[in-house]
MOPAC internal coordinates of N, CA, C and O (Angstrom, degrees):
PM7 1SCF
backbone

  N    0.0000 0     0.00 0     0.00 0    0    0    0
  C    1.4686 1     0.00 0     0.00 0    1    0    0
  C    1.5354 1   110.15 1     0.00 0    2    1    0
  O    1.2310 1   125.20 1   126.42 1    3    2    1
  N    1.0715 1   107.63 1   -53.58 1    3    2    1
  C    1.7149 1   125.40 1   165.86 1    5    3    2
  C    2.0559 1   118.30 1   -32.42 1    6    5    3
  O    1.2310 1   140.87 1   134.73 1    7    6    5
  N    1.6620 1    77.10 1   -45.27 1    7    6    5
  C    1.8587 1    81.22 1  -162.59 1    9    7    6
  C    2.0055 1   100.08 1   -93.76 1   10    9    7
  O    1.2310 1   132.13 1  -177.08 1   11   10    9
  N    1.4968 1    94.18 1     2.92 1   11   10    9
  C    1.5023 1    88.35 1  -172.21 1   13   11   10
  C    1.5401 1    88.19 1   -86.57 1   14   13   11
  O    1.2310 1   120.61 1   125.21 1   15   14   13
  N    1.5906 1   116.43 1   -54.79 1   15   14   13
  C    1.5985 1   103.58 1  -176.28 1   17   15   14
  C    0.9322 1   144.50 1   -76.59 1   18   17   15
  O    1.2310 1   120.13 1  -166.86 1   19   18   17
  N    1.5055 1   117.36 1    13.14 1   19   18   17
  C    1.3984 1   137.05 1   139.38 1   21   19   18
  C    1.3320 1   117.79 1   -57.28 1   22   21   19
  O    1.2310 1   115.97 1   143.36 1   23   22   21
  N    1.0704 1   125.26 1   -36.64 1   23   22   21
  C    1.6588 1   151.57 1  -159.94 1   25   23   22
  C    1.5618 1    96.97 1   -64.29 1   26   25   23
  O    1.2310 1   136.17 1   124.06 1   27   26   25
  N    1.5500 1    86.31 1   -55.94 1   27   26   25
  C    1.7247 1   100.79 1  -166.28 1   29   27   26
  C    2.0565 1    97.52 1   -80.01 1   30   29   27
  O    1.2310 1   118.46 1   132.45 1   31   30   29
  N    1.0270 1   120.54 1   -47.55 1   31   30   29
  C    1.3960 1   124.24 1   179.30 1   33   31   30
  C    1.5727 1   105.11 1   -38.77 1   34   33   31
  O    1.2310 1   126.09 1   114.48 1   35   34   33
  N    1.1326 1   105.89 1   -65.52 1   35   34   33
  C    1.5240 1   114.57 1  -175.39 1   37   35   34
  C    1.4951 1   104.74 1   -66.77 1   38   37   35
  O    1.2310 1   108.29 1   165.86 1   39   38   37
  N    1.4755 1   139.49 1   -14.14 1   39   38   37
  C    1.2764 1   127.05 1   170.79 1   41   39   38
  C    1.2620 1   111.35 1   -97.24 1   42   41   39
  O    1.2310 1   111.51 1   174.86 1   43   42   41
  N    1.0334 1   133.60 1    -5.14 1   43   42   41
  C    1.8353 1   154.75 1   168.00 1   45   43   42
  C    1.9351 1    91.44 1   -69.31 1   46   45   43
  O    1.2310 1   129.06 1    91.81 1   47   46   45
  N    1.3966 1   100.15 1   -88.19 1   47   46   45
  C    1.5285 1   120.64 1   174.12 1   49   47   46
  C    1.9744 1   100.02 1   -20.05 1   50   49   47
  O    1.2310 1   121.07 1   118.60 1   51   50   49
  N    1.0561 1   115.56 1   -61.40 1   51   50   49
  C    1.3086 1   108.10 1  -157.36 1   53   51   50
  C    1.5301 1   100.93 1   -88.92 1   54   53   51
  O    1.2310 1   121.53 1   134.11 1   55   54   53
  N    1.3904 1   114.67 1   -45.89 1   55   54   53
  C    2.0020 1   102.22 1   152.07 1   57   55   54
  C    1.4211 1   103.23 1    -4.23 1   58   57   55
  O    1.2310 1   129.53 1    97.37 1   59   58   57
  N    1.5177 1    99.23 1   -82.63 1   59   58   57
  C    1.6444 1   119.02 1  -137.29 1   61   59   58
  C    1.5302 1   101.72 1   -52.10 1   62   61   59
  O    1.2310 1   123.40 1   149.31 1   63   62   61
  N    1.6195 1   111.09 1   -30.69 1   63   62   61
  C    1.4787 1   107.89 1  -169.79 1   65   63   62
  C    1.0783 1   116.44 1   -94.13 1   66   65   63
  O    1.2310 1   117.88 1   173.55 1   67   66   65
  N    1.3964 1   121.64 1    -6.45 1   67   66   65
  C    1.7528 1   122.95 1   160.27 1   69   67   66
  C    1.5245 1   110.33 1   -71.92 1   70   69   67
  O    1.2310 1   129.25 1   137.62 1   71   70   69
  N    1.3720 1    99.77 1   -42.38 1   71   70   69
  C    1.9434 1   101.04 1   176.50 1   73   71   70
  C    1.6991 1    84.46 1   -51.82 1   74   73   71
  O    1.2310 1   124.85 1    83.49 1   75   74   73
  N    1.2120 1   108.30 1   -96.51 1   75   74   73
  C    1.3489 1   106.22 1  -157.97 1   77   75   74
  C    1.6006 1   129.53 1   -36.31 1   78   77   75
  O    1.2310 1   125.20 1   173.66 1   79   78   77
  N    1.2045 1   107.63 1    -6.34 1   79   78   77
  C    1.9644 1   111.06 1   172.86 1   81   79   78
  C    1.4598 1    94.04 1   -95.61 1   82   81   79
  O    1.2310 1   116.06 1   154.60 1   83   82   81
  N    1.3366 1   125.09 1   -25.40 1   83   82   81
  C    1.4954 1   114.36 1   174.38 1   85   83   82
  C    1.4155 1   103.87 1   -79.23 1   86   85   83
  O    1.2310 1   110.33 1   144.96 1   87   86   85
  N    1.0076 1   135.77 1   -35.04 1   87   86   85
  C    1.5295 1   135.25 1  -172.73 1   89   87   86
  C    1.4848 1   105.68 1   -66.29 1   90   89   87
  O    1.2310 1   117.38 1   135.76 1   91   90   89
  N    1.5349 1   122.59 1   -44.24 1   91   90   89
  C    1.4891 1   130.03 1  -175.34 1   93   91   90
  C    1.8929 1    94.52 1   -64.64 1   94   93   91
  O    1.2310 1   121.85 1   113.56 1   95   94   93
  N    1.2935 1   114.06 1   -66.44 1   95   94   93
  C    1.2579 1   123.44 1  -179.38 1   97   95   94
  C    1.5111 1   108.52 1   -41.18 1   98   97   95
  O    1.2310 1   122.75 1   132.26 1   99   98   97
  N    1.2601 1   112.33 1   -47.74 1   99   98   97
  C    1.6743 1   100.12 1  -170.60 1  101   99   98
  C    1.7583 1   110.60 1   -66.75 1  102  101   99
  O    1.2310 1   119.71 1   158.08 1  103  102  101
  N    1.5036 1   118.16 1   -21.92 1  103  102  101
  C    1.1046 1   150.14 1  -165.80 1  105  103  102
  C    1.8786 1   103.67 1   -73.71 1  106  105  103
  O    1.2310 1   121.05 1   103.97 1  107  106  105
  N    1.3436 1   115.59 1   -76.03 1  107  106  105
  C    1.2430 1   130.05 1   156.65 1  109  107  106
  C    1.9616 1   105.18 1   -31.09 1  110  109  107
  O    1.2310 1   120.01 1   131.09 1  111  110  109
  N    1.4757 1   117.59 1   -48.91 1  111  110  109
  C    1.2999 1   100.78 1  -179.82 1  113  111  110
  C    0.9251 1   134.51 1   -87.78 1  114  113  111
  O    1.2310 1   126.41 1   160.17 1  115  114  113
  N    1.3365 1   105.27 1   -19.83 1  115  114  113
  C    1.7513 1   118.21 1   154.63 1  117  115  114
  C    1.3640 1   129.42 1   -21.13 1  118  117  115
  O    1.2310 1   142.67 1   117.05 1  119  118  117
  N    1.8886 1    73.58 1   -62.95 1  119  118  117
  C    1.9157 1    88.08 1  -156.36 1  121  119  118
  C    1.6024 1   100.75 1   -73.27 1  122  121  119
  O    1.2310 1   121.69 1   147.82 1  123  122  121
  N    1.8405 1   114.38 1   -32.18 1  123  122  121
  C    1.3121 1    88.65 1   178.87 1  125  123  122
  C    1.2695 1   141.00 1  -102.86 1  126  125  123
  O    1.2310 1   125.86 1  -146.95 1  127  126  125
  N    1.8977 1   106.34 1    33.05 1  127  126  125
  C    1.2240 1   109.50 1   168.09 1  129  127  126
  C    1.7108 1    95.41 1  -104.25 1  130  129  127
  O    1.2310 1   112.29 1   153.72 1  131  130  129
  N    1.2156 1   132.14 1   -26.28 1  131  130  129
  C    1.2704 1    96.37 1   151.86 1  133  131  130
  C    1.4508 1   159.84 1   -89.39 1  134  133  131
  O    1.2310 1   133.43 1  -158.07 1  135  134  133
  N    1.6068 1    91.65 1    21.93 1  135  134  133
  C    1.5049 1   119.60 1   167.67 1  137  135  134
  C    1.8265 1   111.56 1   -72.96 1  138  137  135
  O    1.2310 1   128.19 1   161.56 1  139  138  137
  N    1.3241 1   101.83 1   -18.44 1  139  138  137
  C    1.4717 1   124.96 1  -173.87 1  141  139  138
  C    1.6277 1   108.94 1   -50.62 1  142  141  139
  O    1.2310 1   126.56 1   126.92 1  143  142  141
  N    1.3216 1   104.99 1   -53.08 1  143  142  141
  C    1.5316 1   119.80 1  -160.01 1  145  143  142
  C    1.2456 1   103.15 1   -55.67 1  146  145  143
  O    1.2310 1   120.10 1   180.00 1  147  146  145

C-alpha cells in the first residue's frame, strides 16, 4: 500500500515538472514571436 503511494507521488511529482517545462517553453515562445514585430 505504502510503495503504491509513492508510485503515484512520484508520478504526480514528475507530471508537475513536465507541466512546468511546458509552461517555461510556451513562455520562451511567446516572447519570441512577439519579439518578431
Amino acid at each position: 500500500m505504502i510503495l503504491a503511494s509513492n508510485i503515484a507521488v512520484n508520478l504526480i511529482a514528475s507530471a508537475g515538472e513536465k507541466l512546468a517545462s511546458l509552461r517555461a517553453a510556451k513562455l520562451l515562445v511567446d516572447s519570441f514571436i512577439n519579439n518578431q514585430d
